[in-house]
Structures are given as structure tokens and as C-alpha cells.
TIGU-909990 format. One record per atom (N, C-alpha, C): x negated, y negated, z negated; residue in three letters. Coordinates in steps of 0.02 Angstrom, whole numbers, plus 32768, in hexadecimal, padded with zeros to 4 digits. Each point is the difference from the previous one (the first is absolute). Example, Ala and Ser with C-alpha at 12.3 -4.5 7.8 and 13.67 -1.06 7.14 Angstrom:
2
7D6C811C7E7AAla;802D7FC58000Ala;7FD37FC48000Ala;80127FCB8024Ser;7FD67FC57FFDSer;80277FC97FDBSer;
//
This chain:
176
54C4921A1571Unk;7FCE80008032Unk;800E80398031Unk;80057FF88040Unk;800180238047Unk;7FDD802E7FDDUnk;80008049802BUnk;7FBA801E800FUnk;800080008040Unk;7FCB8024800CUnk;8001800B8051Unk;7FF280528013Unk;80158008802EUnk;7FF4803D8013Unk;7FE17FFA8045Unk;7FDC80578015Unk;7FD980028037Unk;8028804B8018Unk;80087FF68033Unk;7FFA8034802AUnk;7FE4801C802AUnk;7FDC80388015Unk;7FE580118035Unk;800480328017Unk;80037FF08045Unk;800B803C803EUnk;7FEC800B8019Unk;7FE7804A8000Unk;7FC4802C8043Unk;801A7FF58047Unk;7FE97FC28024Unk;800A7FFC804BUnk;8007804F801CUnk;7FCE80347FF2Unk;800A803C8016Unk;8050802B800EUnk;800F7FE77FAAUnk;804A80297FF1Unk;80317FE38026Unk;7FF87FBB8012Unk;802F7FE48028Unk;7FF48010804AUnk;7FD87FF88004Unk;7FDE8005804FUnk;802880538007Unk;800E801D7FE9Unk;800580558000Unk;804080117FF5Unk;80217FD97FD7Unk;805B7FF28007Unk;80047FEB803DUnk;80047FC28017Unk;800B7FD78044Unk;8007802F8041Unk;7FBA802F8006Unk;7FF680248021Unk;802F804E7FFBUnk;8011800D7FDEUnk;803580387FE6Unk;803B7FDF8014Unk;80007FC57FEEUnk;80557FD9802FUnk;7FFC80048045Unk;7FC67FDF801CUnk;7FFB80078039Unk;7FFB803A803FUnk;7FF4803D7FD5Unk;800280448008Unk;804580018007Unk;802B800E7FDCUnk;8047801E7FDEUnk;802E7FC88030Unk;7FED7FCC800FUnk;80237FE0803CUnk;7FF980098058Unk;7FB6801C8006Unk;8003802D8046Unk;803180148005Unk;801280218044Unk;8044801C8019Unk;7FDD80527FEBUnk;7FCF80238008Unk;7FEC80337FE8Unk;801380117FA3Unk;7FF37FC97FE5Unk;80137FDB7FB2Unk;804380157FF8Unk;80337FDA8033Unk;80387FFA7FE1Unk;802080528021Unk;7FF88020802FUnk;7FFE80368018Unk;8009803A7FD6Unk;7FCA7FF37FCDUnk;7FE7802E7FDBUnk;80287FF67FBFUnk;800C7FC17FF4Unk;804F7FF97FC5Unk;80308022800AUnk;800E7FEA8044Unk;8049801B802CUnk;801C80507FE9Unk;7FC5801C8021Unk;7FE9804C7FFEUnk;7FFB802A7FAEUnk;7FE17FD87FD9Unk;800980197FBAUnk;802A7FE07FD7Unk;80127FDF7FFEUnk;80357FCF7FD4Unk;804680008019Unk;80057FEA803EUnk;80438002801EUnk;8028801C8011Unk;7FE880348045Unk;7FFF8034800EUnk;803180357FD3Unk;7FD3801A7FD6Unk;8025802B7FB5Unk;80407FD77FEBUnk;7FF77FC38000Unk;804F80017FDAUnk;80207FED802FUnk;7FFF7FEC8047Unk;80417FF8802CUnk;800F80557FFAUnk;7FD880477FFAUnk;800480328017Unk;8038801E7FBDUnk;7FE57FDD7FBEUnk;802A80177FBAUnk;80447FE0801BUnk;7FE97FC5801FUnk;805F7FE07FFAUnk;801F80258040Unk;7FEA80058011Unk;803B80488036Unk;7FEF80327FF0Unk;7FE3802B7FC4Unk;8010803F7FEDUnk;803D7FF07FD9Unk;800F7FDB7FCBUnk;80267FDD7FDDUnk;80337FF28015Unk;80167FDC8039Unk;80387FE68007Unk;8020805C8029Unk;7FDB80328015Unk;801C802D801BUnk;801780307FC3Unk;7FEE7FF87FD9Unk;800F80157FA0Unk;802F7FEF7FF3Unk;80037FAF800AUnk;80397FF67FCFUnk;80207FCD8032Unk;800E802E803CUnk;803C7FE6803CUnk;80147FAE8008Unk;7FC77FEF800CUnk;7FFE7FB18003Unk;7FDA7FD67FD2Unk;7FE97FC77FEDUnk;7FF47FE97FD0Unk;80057F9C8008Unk;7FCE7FDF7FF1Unk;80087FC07FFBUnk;80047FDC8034Unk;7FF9801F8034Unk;7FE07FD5804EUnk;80368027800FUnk;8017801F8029Unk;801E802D8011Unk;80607FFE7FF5Unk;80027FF47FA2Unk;803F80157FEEUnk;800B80537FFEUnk;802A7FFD7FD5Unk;801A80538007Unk;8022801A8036Unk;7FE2802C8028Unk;800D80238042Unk;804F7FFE7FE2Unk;80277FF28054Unk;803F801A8001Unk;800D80538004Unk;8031800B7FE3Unk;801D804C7FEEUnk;80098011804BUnk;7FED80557FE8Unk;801380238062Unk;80567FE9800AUnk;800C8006802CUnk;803280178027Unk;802880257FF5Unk;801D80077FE0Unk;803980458002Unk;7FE980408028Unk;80007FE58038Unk;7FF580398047Unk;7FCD801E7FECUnk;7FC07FD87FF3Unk;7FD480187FECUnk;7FF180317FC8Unk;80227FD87FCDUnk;800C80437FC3Unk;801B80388014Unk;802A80078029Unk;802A80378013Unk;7FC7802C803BUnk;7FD57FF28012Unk;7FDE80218035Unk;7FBE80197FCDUnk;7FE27FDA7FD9Unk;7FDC80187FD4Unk;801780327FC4Unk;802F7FFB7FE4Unk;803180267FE7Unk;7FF880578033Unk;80207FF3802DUnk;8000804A801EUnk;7FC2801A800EUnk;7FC27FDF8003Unk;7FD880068018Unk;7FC980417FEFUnk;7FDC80247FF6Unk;7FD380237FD4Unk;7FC97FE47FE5Unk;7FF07FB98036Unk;7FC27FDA800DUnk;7FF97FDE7FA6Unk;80307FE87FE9Unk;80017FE97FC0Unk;8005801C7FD5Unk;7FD77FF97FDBUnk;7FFB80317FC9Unk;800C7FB97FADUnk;7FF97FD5801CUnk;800E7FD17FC6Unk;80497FCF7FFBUnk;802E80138033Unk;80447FEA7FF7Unk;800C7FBC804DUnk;804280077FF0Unk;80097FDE803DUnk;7FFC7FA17FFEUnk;7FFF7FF77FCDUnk;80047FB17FF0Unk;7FB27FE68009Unk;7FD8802F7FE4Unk;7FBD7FF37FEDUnk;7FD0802D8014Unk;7FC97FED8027Unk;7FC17FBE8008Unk;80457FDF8024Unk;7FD67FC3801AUnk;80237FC18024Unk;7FBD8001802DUnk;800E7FFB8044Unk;7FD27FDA8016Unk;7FCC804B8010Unk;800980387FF8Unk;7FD6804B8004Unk;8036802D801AUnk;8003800B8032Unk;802580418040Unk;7FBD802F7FF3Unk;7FD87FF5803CUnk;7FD580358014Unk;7FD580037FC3Unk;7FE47FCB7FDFUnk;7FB47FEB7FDFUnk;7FD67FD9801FUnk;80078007805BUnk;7FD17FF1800DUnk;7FDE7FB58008Unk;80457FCB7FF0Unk;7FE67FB77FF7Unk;7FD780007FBBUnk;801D80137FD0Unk;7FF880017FC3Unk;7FAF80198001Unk;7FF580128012Unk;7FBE804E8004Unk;7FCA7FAA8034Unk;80167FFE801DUnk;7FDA7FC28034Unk;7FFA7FBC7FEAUnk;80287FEF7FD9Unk;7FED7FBD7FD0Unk;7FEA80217FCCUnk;7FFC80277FD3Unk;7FDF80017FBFUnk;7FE5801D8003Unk;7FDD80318040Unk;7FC4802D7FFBUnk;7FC87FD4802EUnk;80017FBE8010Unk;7FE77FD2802FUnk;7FC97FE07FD9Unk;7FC87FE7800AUnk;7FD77FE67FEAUnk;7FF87FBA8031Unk;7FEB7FBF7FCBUnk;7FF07FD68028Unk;7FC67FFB8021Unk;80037FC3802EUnk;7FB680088020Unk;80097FAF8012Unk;7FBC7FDE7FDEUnk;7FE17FC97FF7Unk;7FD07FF18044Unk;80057FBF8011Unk;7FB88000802FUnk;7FFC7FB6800AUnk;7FBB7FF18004Unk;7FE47FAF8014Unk;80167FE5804AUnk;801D7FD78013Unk;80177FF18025Unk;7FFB7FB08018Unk;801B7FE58031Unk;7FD47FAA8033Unk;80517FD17FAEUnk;800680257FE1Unk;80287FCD7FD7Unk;7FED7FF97FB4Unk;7FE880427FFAUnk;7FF5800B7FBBUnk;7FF0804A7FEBUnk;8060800C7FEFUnk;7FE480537FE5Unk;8056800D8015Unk;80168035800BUnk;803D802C800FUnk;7FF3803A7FD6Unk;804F800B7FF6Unk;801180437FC7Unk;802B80148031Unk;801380428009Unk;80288020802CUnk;802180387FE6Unk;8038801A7FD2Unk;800C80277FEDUnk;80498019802AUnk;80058039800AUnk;7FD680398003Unk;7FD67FED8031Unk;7FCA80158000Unk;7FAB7FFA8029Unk;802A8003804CUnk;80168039801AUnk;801280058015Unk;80527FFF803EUnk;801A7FE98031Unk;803B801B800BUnk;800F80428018Unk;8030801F7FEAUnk;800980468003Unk;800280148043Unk;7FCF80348016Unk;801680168041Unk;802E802E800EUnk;803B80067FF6Unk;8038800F800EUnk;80337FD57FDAUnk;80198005802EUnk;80367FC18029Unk;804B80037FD5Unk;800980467FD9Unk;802780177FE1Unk;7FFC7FCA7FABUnk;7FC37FFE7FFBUnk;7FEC7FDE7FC3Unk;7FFF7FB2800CUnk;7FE17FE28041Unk;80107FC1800CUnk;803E7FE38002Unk;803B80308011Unk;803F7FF07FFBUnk;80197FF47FC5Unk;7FF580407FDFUnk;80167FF27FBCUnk;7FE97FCB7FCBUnk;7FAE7FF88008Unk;7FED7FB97FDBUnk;80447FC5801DUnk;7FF87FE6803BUnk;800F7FDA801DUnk;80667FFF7FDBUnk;8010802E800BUnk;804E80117FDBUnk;7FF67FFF7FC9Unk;7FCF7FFD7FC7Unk;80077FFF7FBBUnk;7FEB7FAE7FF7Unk;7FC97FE8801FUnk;7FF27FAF8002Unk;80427FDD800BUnk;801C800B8039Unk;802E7FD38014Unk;8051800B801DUnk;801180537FE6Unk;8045800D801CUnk;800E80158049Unk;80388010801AUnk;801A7FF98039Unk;803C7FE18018Unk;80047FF28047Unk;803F7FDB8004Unk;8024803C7FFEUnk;7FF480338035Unk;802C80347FFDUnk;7FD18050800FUnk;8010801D7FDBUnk;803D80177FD2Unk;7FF77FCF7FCDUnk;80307FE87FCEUnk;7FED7FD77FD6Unk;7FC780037FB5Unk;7FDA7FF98002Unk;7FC4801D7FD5Unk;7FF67FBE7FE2Unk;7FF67FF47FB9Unk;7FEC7FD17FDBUnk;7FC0800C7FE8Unk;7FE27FD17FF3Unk;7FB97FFE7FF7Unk;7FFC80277FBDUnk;7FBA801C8005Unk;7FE080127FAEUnk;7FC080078018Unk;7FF87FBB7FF9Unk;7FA57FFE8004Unk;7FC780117FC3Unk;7FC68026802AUnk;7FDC80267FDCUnk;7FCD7FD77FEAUnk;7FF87FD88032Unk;7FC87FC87FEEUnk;7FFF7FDE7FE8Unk;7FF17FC47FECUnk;80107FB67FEAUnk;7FED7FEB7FCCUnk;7FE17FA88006Unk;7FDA7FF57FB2Unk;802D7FA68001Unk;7FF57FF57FB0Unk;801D7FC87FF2Unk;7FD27FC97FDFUnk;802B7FE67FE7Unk;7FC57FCB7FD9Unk;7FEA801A7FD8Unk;801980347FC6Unk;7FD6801A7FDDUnk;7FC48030801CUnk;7FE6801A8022Unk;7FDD801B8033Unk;7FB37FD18007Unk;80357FBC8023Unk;7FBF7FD78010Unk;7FD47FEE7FB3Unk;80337FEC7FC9Unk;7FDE7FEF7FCAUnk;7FBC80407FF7Unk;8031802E7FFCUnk;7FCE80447FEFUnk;7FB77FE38035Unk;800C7FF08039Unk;7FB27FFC801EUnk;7FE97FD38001Unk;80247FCF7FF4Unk;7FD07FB97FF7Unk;7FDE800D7F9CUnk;801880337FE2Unk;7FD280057FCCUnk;7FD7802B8002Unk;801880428020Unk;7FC1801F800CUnk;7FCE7FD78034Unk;80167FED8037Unk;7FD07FC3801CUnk;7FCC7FE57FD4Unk;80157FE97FCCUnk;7FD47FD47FCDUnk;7FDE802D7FE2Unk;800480287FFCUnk;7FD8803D7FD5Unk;7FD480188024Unk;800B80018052Unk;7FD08027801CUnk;7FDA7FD28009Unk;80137FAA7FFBUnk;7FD47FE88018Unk;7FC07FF77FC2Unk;800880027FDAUnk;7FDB7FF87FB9Unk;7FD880507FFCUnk;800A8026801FUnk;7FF180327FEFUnk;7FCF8039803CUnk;80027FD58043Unk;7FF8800E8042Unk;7FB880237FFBUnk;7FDA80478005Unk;7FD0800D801BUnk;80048011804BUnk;7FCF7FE3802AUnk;7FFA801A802FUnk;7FFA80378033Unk;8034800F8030Unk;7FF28042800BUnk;7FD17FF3804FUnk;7FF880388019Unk;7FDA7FFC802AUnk;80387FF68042Unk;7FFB7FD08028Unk;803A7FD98044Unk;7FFE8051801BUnk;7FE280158007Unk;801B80438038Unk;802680417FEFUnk;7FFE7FF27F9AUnk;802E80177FEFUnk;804180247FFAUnk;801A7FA68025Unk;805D7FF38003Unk;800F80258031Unk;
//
């Protein structure tokens, strides 16, 4: 013999999930993911890849230059050898991507993440992003990009995605 079973559900509790989705899907919502969830780890994965001189997106930075070793070498400026950092002369890219905070905001599409918050106002640092993203023709400079996310990346946010969405309290829109 069957049994039967009953279930029942507080319209309230549902009514109050729905609404927590519907929250957490605003562009203020997803803003506010961006900003705490995202944010932090695009910021870990370029502290990281400047650690450990490249990583999964990226590849392992190509080796200096000879020339280069040899000018760092004489140099006084180095105090940690001429082969190594990769990708750190002055500090000051290094110092401008990993001392950068993101910055989230509601927007006519949705939500934007912008890391670093900022572009650097000096022009010295825009160069150099721009030469570590993508190389030069000349002098000949090969890329060692600081930035960059892969598929593993997106997985990471389409699960935290799901988490925030299950989990969404509302913040106040003027917040973000």
C-alpha cells in the first residue's frame, strides 16, 4: 500500500527567497557581488601571478634579456639578483596592480567590475601596464601580462554567483 505524503510551504518563506533573488539580480545586487566576491580574487590572482612570475592565464613570464641581467647586475637598485623579480624594475607597476582595489558600480547594463578602480595617472605606469599586457614591436618586448582570467576564473564566479544568490541580503542601492 502507497502512503502518501504532504508537504507544506509558508507562501511567506517563499515569497522572501524570490524576493532576495530578485534583490541579488538588481544591477546594485550584482554590483555588490562584483565588489565583494570578485573583486578580491581578480586582485589575489594578480598578487599571485606577480609571486610566482606568471601563472595559468598568462604562462610563465619569459626570462629577462641578457642585457637586462647585465644592467640589473651592475646596478645598486637590486638588491635581489639580476634574473629575478620578472616583470619589477622600479616596483612601481607591481605596487599599482596589487596595491589597487576594485570598484563595482550599477550601471544602464547591469553591473561593471573595474580593476584596478582606477587608470594610473601617470603615464609612466600606463605604459608599462600596456607593455606587460601586450609587448612591443620595438624595442622588442614580449608580453608578461599581469592581468588575465580563464575559464577557471569564470567557474569560480558562476559558483560564487550561486552562492550569493541563495544567500543575498539586501544592501541599501546608495551603498554601491
Amino acid at each position: 500500500m502507497a502512503s502518501l505524503m504532504d508537504v507544506e510551504v509558508e507562501a511567506d518563506s517563499v515569497l522572501l527567497m524570490l524576493k532576495r533573488m530578485v534583490n541579488a539580480l538588481q544591477p546594485y545586487g550584482v554590483a555588490n557581488f562584483l565588489e565583494t566576491q570578485v573583486g578580491p580574487y581578480v586582485k589575489k590572482r594578480a598578487v599571485d601571478r606577480f609571486r610566482e612570475e606568471g601563472d595559468d592565464v598568462s604562462g610563465p613570464w619569459a626570462p629577462l634579456k641578457e642585457s637586462t641581467r647585465e644592467i640589473r647586475y651592475s646596478s645598486t637598485e637590486y638588491q635581489t639578483g639580476a634574473a629575478h623579480p620578472i616583470n619589477v624594475r622600479t616596483g612601481r607597476l607591481e605596487k599599482y596592480v596589487t596595491g589597487s582595489q576594485p570598484l563595482a558600480y550599477a550601471n544602464s547594463f547591469g553591473a561593471s567590475l573595474r580593476y584596478p578602480a582606477r587608470a594610473s595617472s601617470k603615464k609612466e605606469i600606463r605604459d608599462k601596464m600596456r607593455t606587460a599586457q601586450f609587448g612591443l614591436q620595438s624595442p622588442p618586448t614580449v608580453a608578461r601580462p599581469v592581468l588575465g582570467l580563464n575559464e577557471h576564473d569564470l567557474l569560480f564566479v558562476i559558483t560564487a554567483f550561486n552562492f550569493h544568490l541563495s544567500s543575498y541580503d539586501t544592501p541599501h542601492p546608495g551603498s554601491l
